[in-house]
ROTORNU-271220 format. One line per 3 residues: number of its first residue (from 1); for each residue z, y, x of C-alpha. Coordinates in Angstrom, 2 decimals, always signed. Each point is the difference from the previous one (the first is absolute). Layout:
NUM = Z:Y:X; ...
// end
This chain:
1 = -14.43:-46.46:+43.36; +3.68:+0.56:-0.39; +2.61:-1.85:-0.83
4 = +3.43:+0.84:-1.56; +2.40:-2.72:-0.34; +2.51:+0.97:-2.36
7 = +2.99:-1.87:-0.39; +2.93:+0.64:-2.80; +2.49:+2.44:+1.11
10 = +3.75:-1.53:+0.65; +1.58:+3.87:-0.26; +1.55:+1.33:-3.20
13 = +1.46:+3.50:-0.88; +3.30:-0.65:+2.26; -2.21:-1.19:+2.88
16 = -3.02:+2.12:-0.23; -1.57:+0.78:+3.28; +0.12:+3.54:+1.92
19 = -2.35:-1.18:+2.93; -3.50:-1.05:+0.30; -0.77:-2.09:+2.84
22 = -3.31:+0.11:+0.61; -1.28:-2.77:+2.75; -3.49:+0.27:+1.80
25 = -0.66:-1.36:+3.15; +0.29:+1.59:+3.46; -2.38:-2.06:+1.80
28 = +0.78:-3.54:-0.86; +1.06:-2.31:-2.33; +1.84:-2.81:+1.55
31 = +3.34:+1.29:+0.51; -0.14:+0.20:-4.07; +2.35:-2.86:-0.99
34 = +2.68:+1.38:+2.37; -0.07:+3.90:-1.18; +0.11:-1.22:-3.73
37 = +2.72:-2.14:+0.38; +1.92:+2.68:+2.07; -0.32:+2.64:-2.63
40 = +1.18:-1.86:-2.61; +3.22:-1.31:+1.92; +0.75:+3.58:+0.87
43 = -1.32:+2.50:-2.54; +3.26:+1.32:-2.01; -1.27:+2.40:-2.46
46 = -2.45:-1.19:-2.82; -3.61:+0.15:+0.86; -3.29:-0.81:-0.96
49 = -2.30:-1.56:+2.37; -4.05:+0.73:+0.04; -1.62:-1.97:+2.61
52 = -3.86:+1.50:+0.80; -2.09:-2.81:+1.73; -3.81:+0.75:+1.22
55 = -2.18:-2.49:+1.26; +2.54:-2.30:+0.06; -1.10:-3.93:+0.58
58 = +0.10:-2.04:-2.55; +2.52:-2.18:+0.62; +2.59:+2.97:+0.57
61 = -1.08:+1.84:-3.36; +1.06:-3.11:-0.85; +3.01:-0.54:+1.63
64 = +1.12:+3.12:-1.07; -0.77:-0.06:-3.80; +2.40:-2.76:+0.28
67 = +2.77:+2.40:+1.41; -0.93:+2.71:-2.70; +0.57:-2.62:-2.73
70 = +3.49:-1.32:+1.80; +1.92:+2.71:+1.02; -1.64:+2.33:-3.14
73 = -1.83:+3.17:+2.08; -3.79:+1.09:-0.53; -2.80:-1.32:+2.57
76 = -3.19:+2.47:-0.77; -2.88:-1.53:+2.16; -3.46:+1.10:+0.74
79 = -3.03:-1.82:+1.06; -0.78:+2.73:+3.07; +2.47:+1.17:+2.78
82 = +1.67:+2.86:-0.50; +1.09:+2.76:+1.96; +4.01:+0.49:+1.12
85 = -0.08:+3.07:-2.56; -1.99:-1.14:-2.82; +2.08:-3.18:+0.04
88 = +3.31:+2.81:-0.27; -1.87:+2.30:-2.79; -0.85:-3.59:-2.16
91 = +3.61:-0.29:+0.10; +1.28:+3.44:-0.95; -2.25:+0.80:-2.30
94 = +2.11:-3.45:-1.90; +3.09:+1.32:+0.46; +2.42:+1.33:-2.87
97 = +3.10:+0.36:+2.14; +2.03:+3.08:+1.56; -0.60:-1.57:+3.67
100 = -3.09:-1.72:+1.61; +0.85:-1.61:+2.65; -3.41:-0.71:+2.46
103 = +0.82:-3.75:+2.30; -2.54:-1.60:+2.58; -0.13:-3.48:-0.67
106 = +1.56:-0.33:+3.36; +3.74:+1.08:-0.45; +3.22:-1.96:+0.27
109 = +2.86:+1.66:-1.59; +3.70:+0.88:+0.04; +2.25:-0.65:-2.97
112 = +0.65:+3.28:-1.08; -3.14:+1.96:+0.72; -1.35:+0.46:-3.49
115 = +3.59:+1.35:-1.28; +0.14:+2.77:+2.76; -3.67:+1.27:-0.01
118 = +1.05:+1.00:-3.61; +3.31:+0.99:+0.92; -1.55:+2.38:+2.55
121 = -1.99:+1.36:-2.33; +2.07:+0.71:-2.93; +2.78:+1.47:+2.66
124 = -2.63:+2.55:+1.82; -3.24:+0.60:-2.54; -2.42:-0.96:+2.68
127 = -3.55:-1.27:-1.71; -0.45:-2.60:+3.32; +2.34:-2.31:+1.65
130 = -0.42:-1.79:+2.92; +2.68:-3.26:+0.93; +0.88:-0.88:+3.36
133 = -3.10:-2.20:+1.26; +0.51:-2.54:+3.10; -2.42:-1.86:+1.39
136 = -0.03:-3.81:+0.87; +2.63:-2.82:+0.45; +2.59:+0.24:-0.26
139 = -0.37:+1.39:-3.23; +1.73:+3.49:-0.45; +1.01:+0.66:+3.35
142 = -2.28:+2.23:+2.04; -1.63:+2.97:-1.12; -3.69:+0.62:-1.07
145 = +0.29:+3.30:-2.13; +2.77:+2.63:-1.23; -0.64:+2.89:+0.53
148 = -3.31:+1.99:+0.94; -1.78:+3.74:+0.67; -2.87:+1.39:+0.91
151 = +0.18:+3.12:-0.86; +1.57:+2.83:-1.40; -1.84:+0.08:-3.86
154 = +0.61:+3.70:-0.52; -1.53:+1.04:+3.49; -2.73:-2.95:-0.72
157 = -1.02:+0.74:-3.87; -0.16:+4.10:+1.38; -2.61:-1.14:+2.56
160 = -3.39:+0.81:-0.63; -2.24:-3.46:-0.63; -1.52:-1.10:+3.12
163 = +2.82:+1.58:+2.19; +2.88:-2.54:-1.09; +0.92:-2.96:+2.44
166 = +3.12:-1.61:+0.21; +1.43:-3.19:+2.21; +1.73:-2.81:-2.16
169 = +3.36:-0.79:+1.25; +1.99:-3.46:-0.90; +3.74:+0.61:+0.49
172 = +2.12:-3.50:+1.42; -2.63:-2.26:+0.20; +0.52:-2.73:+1.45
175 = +3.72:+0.46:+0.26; +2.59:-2.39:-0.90; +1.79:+0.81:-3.34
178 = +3.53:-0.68:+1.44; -1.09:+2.31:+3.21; -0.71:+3.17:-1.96
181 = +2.20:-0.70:-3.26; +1.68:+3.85:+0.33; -3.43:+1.34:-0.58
184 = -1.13:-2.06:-3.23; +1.21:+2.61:-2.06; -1.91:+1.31:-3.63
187 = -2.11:+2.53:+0.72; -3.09:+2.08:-0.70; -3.33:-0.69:+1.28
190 = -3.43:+0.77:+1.18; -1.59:-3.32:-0.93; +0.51:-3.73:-0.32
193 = -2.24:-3.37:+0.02; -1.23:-1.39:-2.71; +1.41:-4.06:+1.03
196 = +2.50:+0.77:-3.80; +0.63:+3.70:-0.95; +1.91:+0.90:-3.33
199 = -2.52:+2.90:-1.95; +1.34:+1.93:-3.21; -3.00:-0.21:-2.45
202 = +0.35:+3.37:-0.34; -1.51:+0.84:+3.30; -3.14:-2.35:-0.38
205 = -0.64:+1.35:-2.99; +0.13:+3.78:+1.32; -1.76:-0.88:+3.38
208 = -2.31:-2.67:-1.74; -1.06:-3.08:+1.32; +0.02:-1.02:+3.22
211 = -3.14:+0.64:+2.06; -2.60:-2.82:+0.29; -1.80:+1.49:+2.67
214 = +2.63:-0.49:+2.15; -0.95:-3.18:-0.12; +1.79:-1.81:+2.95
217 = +2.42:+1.97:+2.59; +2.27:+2.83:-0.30; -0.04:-0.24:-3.61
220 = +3.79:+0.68:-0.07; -0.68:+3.31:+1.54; -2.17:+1.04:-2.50
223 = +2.52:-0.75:-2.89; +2.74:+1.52:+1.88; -2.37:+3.54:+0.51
226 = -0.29:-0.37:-3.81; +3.35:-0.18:-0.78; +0.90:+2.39:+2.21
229 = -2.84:+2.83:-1.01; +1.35:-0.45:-3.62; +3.32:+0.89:+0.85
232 = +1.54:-3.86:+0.21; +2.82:-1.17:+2.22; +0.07:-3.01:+1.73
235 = +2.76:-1.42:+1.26; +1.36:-3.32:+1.93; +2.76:-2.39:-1.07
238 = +1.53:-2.10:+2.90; +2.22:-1.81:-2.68; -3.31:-1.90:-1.36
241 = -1.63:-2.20:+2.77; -3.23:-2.00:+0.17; -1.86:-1.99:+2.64
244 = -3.32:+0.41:+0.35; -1.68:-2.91:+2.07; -3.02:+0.76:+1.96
247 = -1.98:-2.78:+1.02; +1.53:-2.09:+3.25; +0.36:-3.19:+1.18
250 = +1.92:-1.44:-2.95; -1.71:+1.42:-2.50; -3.58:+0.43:+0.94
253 = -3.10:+1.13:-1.61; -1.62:-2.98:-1.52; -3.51:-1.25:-0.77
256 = +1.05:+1.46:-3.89; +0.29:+3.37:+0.88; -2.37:+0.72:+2.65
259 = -3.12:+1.23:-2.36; +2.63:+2.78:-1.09; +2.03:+0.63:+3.35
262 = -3.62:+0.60:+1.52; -0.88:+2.16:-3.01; +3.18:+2.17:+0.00
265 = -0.45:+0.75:+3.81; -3.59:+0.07:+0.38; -1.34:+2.98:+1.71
268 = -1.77:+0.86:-3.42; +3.25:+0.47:-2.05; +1.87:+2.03:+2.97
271 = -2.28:+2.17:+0.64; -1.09:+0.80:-3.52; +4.37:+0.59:-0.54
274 = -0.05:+2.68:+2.98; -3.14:+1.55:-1.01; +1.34:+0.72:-3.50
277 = +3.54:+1.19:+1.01; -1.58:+2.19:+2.78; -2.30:+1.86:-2.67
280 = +2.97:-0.51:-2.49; +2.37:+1.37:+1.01; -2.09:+2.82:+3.07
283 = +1.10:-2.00:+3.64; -1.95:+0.88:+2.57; -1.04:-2.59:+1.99
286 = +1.80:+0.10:+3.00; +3.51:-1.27:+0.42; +1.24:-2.14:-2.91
289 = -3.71:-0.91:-1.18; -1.49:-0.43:+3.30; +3.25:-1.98:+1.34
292 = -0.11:-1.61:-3.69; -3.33:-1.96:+1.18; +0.53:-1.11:+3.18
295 = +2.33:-2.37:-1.58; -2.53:-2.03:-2.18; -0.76:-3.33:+1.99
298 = +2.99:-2.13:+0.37; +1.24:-1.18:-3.46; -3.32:-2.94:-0.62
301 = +0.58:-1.04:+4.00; +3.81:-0.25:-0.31; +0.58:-1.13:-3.55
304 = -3.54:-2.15:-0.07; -1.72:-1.10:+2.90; +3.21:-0.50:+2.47
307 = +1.92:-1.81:-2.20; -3.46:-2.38:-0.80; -1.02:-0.19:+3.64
310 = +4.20:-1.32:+0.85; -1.11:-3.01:-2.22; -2.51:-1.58:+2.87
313 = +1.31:-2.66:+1.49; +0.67:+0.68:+3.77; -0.89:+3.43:+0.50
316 = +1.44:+1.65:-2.95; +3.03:+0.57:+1.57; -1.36:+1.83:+2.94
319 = +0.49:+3.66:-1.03; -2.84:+0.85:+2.17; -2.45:-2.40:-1.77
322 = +1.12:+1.41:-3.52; -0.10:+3.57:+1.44; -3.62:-0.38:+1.59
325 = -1.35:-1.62:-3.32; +1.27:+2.04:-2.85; -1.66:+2.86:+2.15
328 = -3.40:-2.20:-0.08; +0.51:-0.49:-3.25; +1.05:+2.89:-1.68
331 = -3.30:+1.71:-0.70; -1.19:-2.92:-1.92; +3.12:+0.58:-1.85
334 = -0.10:+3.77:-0.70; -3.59:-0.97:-1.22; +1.08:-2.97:-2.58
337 = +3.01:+2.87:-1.02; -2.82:+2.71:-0.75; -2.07:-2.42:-2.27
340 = +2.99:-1.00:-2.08; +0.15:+4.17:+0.11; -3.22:+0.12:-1.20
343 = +0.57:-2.53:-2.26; +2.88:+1.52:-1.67; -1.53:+3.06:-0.60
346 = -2.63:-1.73:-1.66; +2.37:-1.60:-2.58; +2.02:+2.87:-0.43
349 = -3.33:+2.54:-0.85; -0.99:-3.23:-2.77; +3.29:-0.02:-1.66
352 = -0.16:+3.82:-0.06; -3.36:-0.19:-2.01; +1.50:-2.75:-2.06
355 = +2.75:+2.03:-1.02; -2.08:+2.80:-0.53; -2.28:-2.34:-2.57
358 = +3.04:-1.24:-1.72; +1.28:+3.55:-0.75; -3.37:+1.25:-1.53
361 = -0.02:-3.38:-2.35
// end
């Protein structure tokens, strides 16, 4: 089932909105409250808000429905989990505006951001735009993301499939802001993250929606190839900065978001997303595929079982002890993630055939 909570809309013709923010969640939902109230303090260019929940407890759908209702922005929920990209197609396919903008439910912002991801836009045509995006606390102050290649895309698209590799490359990261200021300058680029990207309609609509079957990792890289074999420009704004906050000490996974942290990185869902851009877009399977997997295994025992096991009294906070037992642990893990993968595939092929009833009625 799915619900849409609509609530009455608080713009007129002098304030109508030119951005969609569409909301899904990255891989958890307790760092909710916080991102909400940080958009709204900081967001300076009218908006509408669409926030896609799947699988959601109750008490959050909850939770949340009250939010929708308060602060006057759509909460469309469904009864099964949903994947990163069908969460970000729900939301598009909504949207009326010039500008989508796509946010993880896991980003602090900077007053400011909103205004200069348009301003970017209008000022150079590009169809994507990427802000600034730290990492951590402080907020805003060292680097995650700016600026990033892989390739050269006329070299790459002339490639025959099954011949084309490429090695993804993450400019600053990692650097302080104030370190490397003289080189946060506009520019063109090969590819961004998808923690809050600005999109001109435009371009979804010519490239279409955004590929389910890239269903956990990389999924960025996929939309970026898109844009990119359409003849789109993507570009990043250092003006407009966001924090995204990955799960550490302070802000931990918690009990509520484990069943979909575990689902989002299961083995299922990351191989399933290299498989499909491999034959997608003709990688061989050496270098970037091949390196691409070796790096599967440490998201459930760093962001779930370390994190649990430092709760035991005594010997969780022996990093040995945590060390040694999320490795005993961790295939019983990666086997609870694959049956919540096999789960969701279940509930996704019965809403398919639902739809498909409904339409022949």
């Amino acid at each position: 089932m799915t619900q849409l909570l609509k609530t009455p809309s608080t713009s007129d013709a002098s304030n109508k909105p030119i951005v969609t923010i569409v909301m899904m969640q990255r891989d958890r939902l307790s760092l909710s409250s916080q991102c909400l109230d940080s958009l709204y303090e900081t967001a300076d260019v009218p908006f509408r808000l669409i926030y896609v929940t799947g699988g959601a407890p109750k008490k959050f759908r909850e939770w949340l429905d009250g939010q929708a209702m308060r602060r006057g922005f759509e909460h469309v929920a469904h009864d099964r989990f949903l994947s990163p990209n069908e969460a970000r197609n729900l939301g598009v396919k909504m949207s009326r505006t010039p500008y989508v903008f796509l946010a993880e439910n896991d980003v602090m912002y900077k007053k400011g951001w909103l205004s200069e991801l348009v301003k970017c836009a209008e000022e150079t045509g590009a169809d994507v735009v990427n802000p600034l995006t730290c990492q951590g606390f402080p907020l805003h102050e060292e680097i995650h993301f700016f600026d990033g290649s892989f390739y050269d895309p006329e070299t790459f698209f002339k490639t025959p499939m099954g011949q084309r590799d490429f090695q993804e490359h993450i400019g600053l990261q990692g650097k302080k802001v104030t370190e490397v200021a003289d080189q946060l300058v506009r520019k063109q680029t090969g590819f961004l993250e998808f923690h809050g990207v600005l999109v001109r309609k435009s371009i979804m609509e010519k490239v279409g929606p955004l590929d389910t079957e890239v269903i956990s990792i990389k999924e960025y890289l996929d939309f970026c190839l898109m844009v990119l074999n359409a003849g789109g420009k993507i570009w990043s704004e250092p003006k407009s900065v966001v924090t995204f906050i990955y799960p550490h000490g302070q802000y931990p996974v918690r009990l509520i978001d484990w069943p979909y942290f575990m689902l989002r990185w299961s083995k299922n869902w990351e191989e399933r997303s290299i498989r499909r851009i491999q034959e997608k877009w003709g990688l061989r399977s050496s270098g970037f595929i091949a390196h691409r997997r070796t790096l599967m295994d440490w998201r459930l025992p760093e962001g779930v079982l370390k994190p649990a096991l430092k709760k035991i009294p005594l010997l969780g906070g022996r990093w040995g002890f945590r060390t040694r037992m999320a490795s005993f642990l961790y295939p019983a893990a990666q086997f609870f993630a694959s049956m919540l993968a096999k789960k969701y595939e279940r509930d996704r092929l019965a809403a398919s055939r639902k739809l498909q009833k409904t339409d022949l009625i």
